[in-house]
C-alpha positions as CSV (number, residue, x, y, z in Angstrom):
1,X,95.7,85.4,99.8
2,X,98.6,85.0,102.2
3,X,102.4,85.7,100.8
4,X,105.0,82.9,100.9
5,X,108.5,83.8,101.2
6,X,111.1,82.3,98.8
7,X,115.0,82.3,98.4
8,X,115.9,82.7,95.5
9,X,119.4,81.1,94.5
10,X,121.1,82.8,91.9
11,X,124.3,83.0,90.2
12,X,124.9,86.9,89.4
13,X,121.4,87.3,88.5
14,X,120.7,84.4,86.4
15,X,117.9,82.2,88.9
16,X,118.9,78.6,89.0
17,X,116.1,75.9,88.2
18,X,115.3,74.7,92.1
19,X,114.0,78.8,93.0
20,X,111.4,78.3,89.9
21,X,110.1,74.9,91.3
22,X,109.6,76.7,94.4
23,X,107.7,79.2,92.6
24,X,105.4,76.7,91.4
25,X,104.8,75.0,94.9
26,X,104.4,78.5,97.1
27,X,101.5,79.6,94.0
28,X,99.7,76.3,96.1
29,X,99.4,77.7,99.4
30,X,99.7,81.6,98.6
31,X,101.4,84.1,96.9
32,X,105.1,84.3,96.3
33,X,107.3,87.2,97.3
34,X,111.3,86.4,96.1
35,X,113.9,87.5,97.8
36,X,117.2,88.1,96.3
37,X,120.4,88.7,97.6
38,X,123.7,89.7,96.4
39,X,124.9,90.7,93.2
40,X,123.1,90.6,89.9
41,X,119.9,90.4,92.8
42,X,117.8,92.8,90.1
43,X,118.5,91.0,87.5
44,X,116.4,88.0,88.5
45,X,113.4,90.3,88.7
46,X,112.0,89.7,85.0
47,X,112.7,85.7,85.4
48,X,110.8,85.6,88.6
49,X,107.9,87.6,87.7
50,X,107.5,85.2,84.6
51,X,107.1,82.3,87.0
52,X,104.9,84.1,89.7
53,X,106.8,86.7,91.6
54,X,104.5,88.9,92.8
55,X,106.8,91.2,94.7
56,X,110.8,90.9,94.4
57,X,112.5,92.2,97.6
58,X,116.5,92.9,96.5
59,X,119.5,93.8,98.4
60,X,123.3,93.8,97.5
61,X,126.1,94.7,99.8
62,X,129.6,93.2,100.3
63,X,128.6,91.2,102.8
64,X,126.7,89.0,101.2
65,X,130.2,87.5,99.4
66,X,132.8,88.3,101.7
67,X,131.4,86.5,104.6
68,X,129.7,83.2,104.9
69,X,125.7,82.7,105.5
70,X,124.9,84.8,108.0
71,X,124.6,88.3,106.1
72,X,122.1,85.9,104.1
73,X,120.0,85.1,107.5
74,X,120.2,88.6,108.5
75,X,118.6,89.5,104.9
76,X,116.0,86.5,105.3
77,X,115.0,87.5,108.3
78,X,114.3,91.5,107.2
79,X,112.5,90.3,105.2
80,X,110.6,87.7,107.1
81,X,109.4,90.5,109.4
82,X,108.5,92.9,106.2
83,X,106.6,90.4,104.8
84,X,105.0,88.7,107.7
85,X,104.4,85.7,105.4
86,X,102.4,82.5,105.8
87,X,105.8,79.9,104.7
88,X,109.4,80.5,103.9
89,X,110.9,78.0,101.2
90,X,114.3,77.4,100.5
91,X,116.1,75.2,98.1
92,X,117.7,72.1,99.6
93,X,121.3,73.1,99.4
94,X,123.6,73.0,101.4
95,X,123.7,76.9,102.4
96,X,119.6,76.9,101.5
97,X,119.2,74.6,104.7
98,X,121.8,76.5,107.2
99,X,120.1,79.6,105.8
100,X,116.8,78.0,107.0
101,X,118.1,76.4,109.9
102,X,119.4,79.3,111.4
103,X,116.1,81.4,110.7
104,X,114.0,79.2,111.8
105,X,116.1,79.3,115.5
106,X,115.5,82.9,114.8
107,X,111.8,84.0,114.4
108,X,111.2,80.0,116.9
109,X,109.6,78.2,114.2
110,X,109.4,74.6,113.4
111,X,111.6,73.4,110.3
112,X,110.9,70.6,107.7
113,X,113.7,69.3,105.2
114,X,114.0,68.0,102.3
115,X,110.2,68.0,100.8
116,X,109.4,66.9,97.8
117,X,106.2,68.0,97.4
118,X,103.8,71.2,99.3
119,X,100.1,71.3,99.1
120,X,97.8,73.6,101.4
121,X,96.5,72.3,104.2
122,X,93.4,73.5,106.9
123,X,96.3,74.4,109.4
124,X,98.8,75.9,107.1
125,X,101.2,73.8,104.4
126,X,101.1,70.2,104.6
127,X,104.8,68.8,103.3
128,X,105.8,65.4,102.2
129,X,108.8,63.9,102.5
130,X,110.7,60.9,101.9
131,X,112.5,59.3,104.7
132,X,114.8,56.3,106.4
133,X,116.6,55.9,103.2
134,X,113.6,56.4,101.3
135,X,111.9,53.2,102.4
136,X,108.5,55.4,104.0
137,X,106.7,58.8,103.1
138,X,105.6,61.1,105.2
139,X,103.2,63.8,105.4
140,X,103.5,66.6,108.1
141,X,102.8,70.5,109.3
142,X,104.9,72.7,111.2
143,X,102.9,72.9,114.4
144,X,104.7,75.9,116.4
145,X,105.5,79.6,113.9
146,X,105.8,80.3,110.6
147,X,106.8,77.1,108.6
148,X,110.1,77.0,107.2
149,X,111.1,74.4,104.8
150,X,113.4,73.1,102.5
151,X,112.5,71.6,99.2
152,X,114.7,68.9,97.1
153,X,115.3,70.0,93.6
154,X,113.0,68.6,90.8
155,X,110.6,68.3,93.6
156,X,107.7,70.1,90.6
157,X,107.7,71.3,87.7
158,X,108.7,74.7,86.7
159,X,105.8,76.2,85.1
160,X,105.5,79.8,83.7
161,X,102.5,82.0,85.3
162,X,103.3,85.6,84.6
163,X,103.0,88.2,87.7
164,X,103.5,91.6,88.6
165,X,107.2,91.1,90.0
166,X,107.7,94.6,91.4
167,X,111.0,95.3,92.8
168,X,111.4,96.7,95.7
169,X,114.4,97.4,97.8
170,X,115.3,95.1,101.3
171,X,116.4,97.7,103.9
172,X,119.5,95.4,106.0
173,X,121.0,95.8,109.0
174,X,123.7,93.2,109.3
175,X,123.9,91.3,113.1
176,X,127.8,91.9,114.8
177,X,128.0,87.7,114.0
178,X,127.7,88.6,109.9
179,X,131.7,89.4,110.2
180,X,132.1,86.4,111.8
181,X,133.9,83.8,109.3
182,X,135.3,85.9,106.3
183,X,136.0,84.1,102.5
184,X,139.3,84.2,102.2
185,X,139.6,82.8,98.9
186,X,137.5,81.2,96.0
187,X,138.5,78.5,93.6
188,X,136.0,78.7,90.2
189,X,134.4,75.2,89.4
190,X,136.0,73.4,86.7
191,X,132.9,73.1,84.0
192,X,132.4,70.3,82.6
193,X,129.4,71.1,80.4
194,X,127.0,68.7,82.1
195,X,124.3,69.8,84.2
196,X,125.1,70.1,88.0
197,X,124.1,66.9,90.3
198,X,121.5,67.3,92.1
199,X,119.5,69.1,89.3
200,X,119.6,67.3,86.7
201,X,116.1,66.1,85.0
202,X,118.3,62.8,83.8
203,X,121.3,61.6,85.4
204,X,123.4,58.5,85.0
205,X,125.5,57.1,87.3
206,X,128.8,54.3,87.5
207,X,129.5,51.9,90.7
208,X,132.1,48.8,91.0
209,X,130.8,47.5,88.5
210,X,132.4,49.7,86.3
211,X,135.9,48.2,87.0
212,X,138.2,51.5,86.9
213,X,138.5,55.3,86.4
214,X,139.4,54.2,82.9
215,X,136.1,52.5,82.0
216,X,134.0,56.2,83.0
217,X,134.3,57.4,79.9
218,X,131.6,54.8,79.5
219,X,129.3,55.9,81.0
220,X,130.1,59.7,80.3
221,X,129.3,58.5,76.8
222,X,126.1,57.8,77.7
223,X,125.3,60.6,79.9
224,X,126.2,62.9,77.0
225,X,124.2,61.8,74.7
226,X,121.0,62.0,76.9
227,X,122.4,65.6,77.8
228,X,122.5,64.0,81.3
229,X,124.5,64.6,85.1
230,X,126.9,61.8,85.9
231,X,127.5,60.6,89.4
232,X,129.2,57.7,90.7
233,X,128.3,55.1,93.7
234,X,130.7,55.6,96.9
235,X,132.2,52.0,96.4
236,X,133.8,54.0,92.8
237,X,134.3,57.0,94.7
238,X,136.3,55.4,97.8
239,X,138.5,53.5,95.1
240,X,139.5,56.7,93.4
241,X,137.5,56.2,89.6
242,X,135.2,59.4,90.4
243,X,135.6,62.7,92.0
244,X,133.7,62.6,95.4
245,X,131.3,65.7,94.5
246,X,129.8,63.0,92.3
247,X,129.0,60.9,94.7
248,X,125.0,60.0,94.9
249,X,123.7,58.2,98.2
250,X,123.7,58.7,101.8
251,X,127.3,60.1,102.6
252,X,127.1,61.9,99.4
253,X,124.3,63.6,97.2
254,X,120.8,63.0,97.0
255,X,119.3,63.4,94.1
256,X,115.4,63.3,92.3
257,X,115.8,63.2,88.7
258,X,113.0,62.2,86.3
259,X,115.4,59.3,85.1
260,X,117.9,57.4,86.7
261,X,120.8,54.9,85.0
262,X,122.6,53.0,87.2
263,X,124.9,51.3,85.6
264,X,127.1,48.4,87.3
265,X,125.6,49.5,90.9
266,X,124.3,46.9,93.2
267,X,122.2,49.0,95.1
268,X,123.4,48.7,98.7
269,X,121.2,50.9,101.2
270,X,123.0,54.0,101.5
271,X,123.3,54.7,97.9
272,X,119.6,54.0,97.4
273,X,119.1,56.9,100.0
274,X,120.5,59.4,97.7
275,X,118.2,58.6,94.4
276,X,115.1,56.0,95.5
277,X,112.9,59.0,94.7
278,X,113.7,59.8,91.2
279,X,111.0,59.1,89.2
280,X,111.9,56.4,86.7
281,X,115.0,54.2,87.5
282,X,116.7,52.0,85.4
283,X,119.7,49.3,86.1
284,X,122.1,47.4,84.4
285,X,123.9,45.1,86.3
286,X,125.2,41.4,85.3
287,X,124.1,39.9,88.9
288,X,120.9,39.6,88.3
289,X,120.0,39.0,92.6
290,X,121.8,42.7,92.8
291,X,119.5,44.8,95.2
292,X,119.3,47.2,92.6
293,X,116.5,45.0,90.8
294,X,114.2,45.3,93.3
295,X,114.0,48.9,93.1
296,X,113.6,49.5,89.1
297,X,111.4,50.3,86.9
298,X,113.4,48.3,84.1
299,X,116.3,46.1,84.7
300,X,119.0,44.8,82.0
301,X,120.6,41.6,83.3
302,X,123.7,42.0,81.2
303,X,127.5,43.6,80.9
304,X,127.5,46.9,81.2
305,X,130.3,47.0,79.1
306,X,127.9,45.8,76.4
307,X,124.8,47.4,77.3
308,X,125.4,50.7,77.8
309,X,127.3,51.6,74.5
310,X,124.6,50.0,72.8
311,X,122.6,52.1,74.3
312,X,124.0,55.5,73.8
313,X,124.3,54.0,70.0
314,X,120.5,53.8,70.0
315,X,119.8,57.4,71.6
316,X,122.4,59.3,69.2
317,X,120.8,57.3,66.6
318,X,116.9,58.4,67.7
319,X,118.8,62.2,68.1
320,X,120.3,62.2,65.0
């Protein structure tokens, strides 16, 4: 069976959920060969050999944090041409799709973003996507090279399917463009204890409707108690109520969570581009001709301000 290169994305060896989903979609058209990059790179060995590793090519070296993406392309592409695989996946992130962008330019491949779903196909991996704001699906191929493409998180489910996951070291020889743009400086995250955006299984999000950065706490509430992301429509980010890295639609981020709460969002077009394919949606919105309706799986006509406390009530009630 043919190997399929995957990035893994990591956070000093600790493998984030969107690398296992790929795990489970490359076992579809072959066999998965990880790389990892960077340190803590060894330390994803054991986690991706539980989900289907069969080989875990690693390399550290200073490059890799001090200067941005292309040490990572150099890296992809070593291994691209030690491998010689069928597909390379990458996580749709940000730096997942410049890494894959600038690879595919690389080896003169065709590129397809943003999947949420692989199966095999007669002509090599058949990817479907969801496009123009969500309104059509598509199915396609990379015609021309080895496909490369990006995959939206909670695009499968991760499922365990225990492999060899023999580490072996990535030999690198870094281009004269990986000194190029040099970090400088980094600023740590402030946690917040939630789960991050754009891979959340459940997330809930605020829009005008909620009335004011002092109302959030609102919906917070009720994100917490479903152990859920928040994120916020851009009308609430443009007035100031919610940090713009929250922001879900087309100018912010897209996200494909199992459930989604939208709570006082009317549902204009660009913010049903960045969550139309999560799996259940649900809306509460006092007007009931909002747009929003038309998209749900189940609508509450109603104050938010009424609704949704009631309904974190009900869920820490169920927990507890």
């Amino acid at each position: 069976m043919a190997e399929v290169l995957v990035y893994v994305d990591h956070v000093d060896g600790a493998v984030r959920k969107p690398t296992l989903e790929l795990l489970t979609l490359a076992r579809r058209i072959g066999e998965p060969v990880a790389v990892s990059l960077g340190s803590g790179a060894e330390n994803t060995a054991s986690t991706l050999a539980e989900h289907g590793a069969v080989r875990v090519l690693t390399a550290d070296a200073p490059e890799f944090a001090d200067y941005l993406v292309v040490p990572k392309v150099d890296a992809v592409q070593a291994a691209y041409e030690a491998v010689s695989p069928s597909a390379v996946l990458f996580p749709s992130s940000a730096e997942g799709k410049e890494i894959a962008a600038r690879l595919a330019v690389r080896i003169g491949s065709g590129i397809i973003t943003d999947a949420v779903d692989l199966e095999a196909g007669v002509e090599g991996p058949v990817a479907t996507q969801s496009v123009f704001a969500a309104a059509f699906t598509t199915k396609s191929r990379v015609s021309k090279g080895t496909p490369v493409i990006t995959v939206k998180p909670n695009s499968a489910a991760v499922e365990a399917a225990p492999a060899a996951g023999a580490v072996e070291p990535l030999t690198v020889s870094f281009s004269d463009k990986a000194t190029g743009t040099k970090v400088v400086s980094r600023t740590p995250r402030e946690s917040t204890g939630r789960p991050e955006l754009t891979e959340a299984a459940i997330v809930v999000s605020g829009g005008r409707g909620v009335g004011g950065a002092e109302n959030f706490p609102v919906v917070e509430a009720l994100a917490d108690s479903l152990g859920a992301a928040v994120g916020a429509s851009r009308a609430a980010v443009d007035a100031g109520w919610y940090p713009h890295t929250n922001q879900v639609g087309q100018t912010g981020k897209t996200v494909s969570p199992q459930l989604y709460v939208a709570a006082g969002i009317s549902g204009a077009i660009q913010h049903r581009a960045g969550m139309q394919t999560s799996k259940t949606i649900v809306a509460v919105n006092k007007d009931a001709e909002a747009p929003i309706f038309d998209l749900v799986d189940y609508g509450v006509v109603g104050d938010l301000f009424e609704v949704v406390p009631q309904l974190t009530e009900e869920v820490k009630s169920r927990k507890g």
